[in-house]
VMD Tcl script that draws the C-alpha trace (Angstrom):
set ca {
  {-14.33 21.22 -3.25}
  {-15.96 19.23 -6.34}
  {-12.98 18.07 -7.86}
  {-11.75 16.28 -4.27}
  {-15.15 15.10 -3.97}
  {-15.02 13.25 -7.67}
  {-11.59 11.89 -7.01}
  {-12.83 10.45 -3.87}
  {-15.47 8.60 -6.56}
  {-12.71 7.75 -9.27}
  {-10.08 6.09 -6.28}
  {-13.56 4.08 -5.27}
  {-14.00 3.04 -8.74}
  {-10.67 2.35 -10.03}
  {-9.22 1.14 -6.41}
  {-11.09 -2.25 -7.39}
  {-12.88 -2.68 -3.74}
  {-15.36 -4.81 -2.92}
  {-17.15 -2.03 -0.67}
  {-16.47 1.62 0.05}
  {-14.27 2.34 2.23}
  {-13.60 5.24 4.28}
  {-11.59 8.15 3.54}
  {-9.54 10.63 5.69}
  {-8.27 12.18 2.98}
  {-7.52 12.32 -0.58}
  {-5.15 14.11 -2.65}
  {-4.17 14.98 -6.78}
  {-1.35 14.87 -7.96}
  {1.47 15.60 -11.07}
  {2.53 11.96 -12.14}
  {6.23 13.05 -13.01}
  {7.41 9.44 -13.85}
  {5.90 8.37 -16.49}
  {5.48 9.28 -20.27}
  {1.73 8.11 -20.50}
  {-0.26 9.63 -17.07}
  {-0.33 12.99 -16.28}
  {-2.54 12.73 -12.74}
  {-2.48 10.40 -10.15}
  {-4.91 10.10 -6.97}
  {-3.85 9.07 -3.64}
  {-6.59 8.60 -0.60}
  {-5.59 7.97 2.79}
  {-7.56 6.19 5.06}
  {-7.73 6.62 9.14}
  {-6.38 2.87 9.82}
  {-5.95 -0.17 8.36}
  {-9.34 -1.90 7.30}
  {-9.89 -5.00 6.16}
  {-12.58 -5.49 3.00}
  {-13.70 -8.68 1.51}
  {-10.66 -11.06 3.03}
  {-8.09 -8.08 1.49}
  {-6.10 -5.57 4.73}
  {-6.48 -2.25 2.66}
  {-3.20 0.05 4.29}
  {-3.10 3.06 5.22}
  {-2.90 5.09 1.68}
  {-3.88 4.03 -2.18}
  {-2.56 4.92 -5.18}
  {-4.27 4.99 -8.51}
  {-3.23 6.52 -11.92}
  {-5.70 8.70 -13.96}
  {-6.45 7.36 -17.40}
  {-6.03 10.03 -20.11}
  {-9.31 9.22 -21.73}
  {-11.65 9.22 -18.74}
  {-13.60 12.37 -17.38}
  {-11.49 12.58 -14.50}
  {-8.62 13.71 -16.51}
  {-10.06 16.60 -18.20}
  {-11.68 17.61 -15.01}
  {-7.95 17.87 -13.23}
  {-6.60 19.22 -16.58}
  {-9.07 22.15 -16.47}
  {-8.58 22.97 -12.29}
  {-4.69 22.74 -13.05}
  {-4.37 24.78 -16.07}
  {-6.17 27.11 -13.83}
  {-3.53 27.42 -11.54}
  {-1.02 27.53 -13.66}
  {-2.93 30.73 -14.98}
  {-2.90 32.45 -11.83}
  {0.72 31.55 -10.07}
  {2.85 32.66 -12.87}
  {6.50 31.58 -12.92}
  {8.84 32.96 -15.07}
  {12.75 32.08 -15.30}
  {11.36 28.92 -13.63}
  {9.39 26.55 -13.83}
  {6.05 24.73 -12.36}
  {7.51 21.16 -11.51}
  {4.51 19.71 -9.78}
  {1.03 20.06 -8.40}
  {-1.20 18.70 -5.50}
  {-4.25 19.78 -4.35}
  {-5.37 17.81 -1.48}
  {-7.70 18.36 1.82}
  {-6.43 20.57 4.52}
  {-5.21 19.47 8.27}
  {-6.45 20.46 11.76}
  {-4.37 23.34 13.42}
  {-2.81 20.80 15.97}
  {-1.72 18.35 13.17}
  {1.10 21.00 12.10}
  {4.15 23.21 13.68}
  {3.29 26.73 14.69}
  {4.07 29.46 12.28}
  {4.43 26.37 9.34}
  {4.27 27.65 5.92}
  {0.51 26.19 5.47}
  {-2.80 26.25 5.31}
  {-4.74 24.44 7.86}
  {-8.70 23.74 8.02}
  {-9.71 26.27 10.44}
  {-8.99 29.31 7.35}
  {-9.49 26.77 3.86}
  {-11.19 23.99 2.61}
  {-8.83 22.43 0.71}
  {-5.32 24.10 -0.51}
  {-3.05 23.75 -3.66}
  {0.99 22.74 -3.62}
  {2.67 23.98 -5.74}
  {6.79 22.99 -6.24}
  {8.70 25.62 -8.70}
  {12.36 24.86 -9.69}
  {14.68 26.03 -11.84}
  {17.18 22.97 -13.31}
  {20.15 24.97 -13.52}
  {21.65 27.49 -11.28}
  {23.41 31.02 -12.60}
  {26.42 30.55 -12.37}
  {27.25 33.84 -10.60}
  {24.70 32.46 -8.20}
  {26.61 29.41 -8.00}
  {29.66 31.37 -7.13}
  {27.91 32.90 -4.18}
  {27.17 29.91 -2.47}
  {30.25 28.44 -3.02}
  {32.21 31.53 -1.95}
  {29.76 31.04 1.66}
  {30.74 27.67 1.85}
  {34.58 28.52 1.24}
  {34.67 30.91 3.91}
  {33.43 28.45 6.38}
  {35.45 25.63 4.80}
  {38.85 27.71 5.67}
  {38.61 27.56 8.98}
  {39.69 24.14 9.46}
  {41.15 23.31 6.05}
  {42.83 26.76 3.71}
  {43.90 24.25 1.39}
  {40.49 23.39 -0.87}
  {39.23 25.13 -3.56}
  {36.11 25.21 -5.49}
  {37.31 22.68 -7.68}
  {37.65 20.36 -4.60}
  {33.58 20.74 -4.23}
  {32.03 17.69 -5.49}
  {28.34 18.55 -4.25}
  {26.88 20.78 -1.66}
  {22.80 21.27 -0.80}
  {21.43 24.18 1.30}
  {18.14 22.37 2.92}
  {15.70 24.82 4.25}
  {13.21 24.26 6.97}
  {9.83 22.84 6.10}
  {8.17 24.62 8.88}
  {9.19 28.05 7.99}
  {8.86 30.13 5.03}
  {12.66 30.45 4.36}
  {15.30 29.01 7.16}
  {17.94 27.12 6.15}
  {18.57 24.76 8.14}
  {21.03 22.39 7.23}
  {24.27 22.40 4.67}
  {25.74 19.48 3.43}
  {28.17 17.73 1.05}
  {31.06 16.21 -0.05}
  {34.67 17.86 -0.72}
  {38.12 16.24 -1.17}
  {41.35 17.27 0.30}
  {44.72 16.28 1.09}
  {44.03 17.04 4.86}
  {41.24 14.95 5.92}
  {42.29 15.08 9.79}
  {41.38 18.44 10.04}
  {38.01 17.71 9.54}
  {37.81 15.40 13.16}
  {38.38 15.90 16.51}
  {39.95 12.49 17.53}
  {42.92 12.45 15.13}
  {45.27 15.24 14.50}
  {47.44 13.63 11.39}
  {46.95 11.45 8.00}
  {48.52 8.58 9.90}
  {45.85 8.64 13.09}
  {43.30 9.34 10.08}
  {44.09 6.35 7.73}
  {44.28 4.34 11.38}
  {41.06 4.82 12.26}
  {39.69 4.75 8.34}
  {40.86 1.70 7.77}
  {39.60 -1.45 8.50}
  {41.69 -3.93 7.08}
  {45.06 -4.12 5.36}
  {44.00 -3.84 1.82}
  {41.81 -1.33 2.85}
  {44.72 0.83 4.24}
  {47.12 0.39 1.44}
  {44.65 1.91 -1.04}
  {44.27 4.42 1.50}
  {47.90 5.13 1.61}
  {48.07 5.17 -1.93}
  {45.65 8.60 -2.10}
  {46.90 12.31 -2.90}
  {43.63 13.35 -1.50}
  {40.50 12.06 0.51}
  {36.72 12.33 0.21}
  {35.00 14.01 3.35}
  {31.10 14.57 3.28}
  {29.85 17.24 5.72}
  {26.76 18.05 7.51}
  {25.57 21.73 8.31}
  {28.63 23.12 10.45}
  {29.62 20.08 11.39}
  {32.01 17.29 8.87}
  {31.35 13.98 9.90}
  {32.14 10.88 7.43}
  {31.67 7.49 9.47}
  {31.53 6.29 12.61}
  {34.80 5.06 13.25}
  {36.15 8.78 12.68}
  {34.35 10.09 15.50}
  {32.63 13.94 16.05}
  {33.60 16.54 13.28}
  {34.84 19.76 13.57}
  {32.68 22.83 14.28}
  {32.68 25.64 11.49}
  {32.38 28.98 13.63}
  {30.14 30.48 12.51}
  {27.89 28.82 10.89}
  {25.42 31.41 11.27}
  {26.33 34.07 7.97}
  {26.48 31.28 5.81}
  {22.99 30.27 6.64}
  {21.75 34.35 6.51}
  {23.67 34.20 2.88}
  {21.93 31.42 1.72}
  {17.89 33.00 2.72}
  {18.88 35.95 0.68}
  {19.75 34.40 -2.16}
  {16.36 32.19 -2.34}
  {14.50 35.45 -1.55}
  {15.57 36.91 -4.56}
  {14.75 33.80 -6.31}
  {11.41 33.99 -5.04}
  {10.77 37.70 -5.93}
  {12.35 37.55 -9.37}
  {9.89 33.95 -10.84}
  {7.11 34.34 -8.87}
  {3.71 36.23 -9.35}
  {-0.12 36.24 -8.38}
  {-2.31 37.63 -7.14}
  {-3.73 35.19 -5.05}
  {-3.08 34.50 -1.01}
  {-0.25 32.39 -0.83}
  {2.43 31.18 1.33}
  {5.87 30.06 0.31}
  {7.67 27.24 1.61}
  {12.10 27.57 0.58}
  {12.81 23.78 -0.40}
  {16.96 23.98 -1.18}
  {19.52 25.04 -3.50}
  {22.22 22.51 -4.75}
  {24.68 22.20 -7.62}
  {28.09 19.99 -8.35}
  {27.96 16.39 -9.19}
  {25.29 13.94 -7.76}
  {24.58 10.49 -7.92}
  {21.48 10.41 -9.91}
  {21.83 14.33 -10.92}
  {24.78 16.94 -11.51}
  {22.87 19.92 -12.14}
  {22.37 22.75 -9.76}
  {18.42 23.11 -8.81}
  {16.92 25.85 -6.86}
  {13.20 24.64 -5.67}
  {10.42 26.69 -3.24}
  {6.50 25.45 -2.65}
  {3.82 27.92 -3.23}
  {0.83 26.93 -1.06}
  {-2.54 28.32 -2.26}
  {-5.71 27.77 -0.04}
  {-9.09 26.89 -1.25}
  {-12.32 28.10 0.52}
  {-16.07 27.33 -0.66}
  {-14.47 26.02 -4.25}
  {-12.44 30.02 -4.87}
  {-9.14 29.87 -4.88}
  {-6.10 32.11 -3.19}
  {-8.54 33.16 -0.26}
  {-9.03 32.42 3.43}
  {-12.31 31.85 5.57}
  {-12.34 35.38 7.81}
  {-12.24 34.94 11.03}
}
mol new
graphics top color blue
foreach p $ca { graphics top sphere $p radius 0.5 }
foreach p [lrange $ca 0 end-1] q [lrange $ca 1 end] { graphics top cylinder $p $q radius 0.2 }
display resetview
């Protein structure tokens, strides 16, 4: 489409070479770091090339200025979009629209548009910052079930974080739960020791290490999907049978998050990103997130090339 072909111009331009190199692909972007650029361009090249003395790698990055033409030209294609993928309850958190991939380049079945059915496609990542809290209570009470079959002793309020990942090849799997929980029994959580004392044994790697240890009322253990694992020297985790309903729990509750922000008209594909809550390093709010893809063909977008 036009607007890749002018970003292709403004990375040439503002990239500073010497000559023009060659592009594989190029992509525009949200800038959600900084205060004073909205848009940022990224091309990627085939291989490393080498222009006037200076090894050009594999990808560059430039920022678009707010007064140039380029800016109002991304301003106008995005407000577009916006337009036509309406979120409500939610909302739009970033957007790329970038060149599409062969067929072979991607998964089968992956939530995407490839180049044999669009030109070009739009990504689109809607979040909302702060999870209901009844929806909140849900996940927890999934996790909880599982949690009790090793350890009947934690409670929510012994849940520091937890993060339902879904599957980037699929429209809504979720593949992978993890976190980090304290309790007073942090044996039960590993196969090789079967009592605080083994536990703090193997924890501990020197004295001073092992009387703070001993000095605890409770322990931190992060877990991983249905297995709890916390370092090396611990050994394999404990299996959570099943793992399965919690998983199955999770995929309704972001398909009802889906259905309830998200409407267009347009062809589209979703793509479940996570849910998460409890207290983070650099965040402690609960965030659900999903990608709407939207393909471009012949510069019209949310249709495919027929077959």
């Amino acid at each position: 489409m036009e607007l890749l072909l002018r970003a292709c111009e403004y990375l040439r331009d503002v990239g500073e070479f010497d000559s023009q190199p060659d592009l594989e692909s190029v992509g525009i972007s949200t800038e959600e770091y900084s205060d004073e650029v909205d848009y940022e361009i990224k091309g990627r090249f085939p291989e490393e090339q080498e222009d006037e003395g200076r090894v050009i790698p594999p990808s560059e990055r430039v920022l678009v200025s707010r007064d140039s033409r380029m800016h109002t030209l991304i301003e106008e294609v995005f407000c577009y979009v916006e337009d036509n993928v309406q979120v409500s309850g939610a909302e739009i958190e970033s957007i790329h629209i970038g060149s599409t991939v062969e067929p072979s380049e991607m998964f089968e079945g992956s939530p995407t548009y490839t180049s044999d059915v669009a030109d070009a496609r739009v990504f689109i990542g809607v979040s909302r910052e702060e999870m209901p809290m009844d929806v909140r209570d849900e996940l927890m009470g999934l996790l909880l079930d599982a949690v009790h079959t090793l350890d009947g002793s934690v409670s929510a309020s012994d849940v520091r974080n937890v993060e339902f990942l879904f599957d980037d090849v699929k429209r809504n799997f979720n593949h992978c739960v993890r976190g980090e929980l304290f309790t007073e029994h942090p044996y039960r959580y590993y196969s090789n020791v079967s009592s605080l004392e083994e536990y703090i044994d193997k924890a501990a790697s020197d004295g001073d290490e092992r009387d703070a240890l001993e000095g605890q009322s409770e322990y931190k253990v992060s877990f991983i999907e249905g297995m709890f694992v916390d370092s090396e020297e611990m050994g394999d985790g404990q299996n959570i049978v099943p793992p399965v309903w919690m998983r199955e729990g999770a995929e309704d509750i972001m398909d009802e998050f889906i259905d309830e922000t998200l409407e267009t008209d347009w062809e589209v594909l979703i793509e479940a990103e996570g849910l998460s809550f409890g207290e983070f390093e650099f965040d402690d709010l609960g965030k659900m997130k999903y990608w709407v893809n939207v393909p471009i063909v012949d510069g019209e977008f949310g249709v495919v090339r027929d077959s």
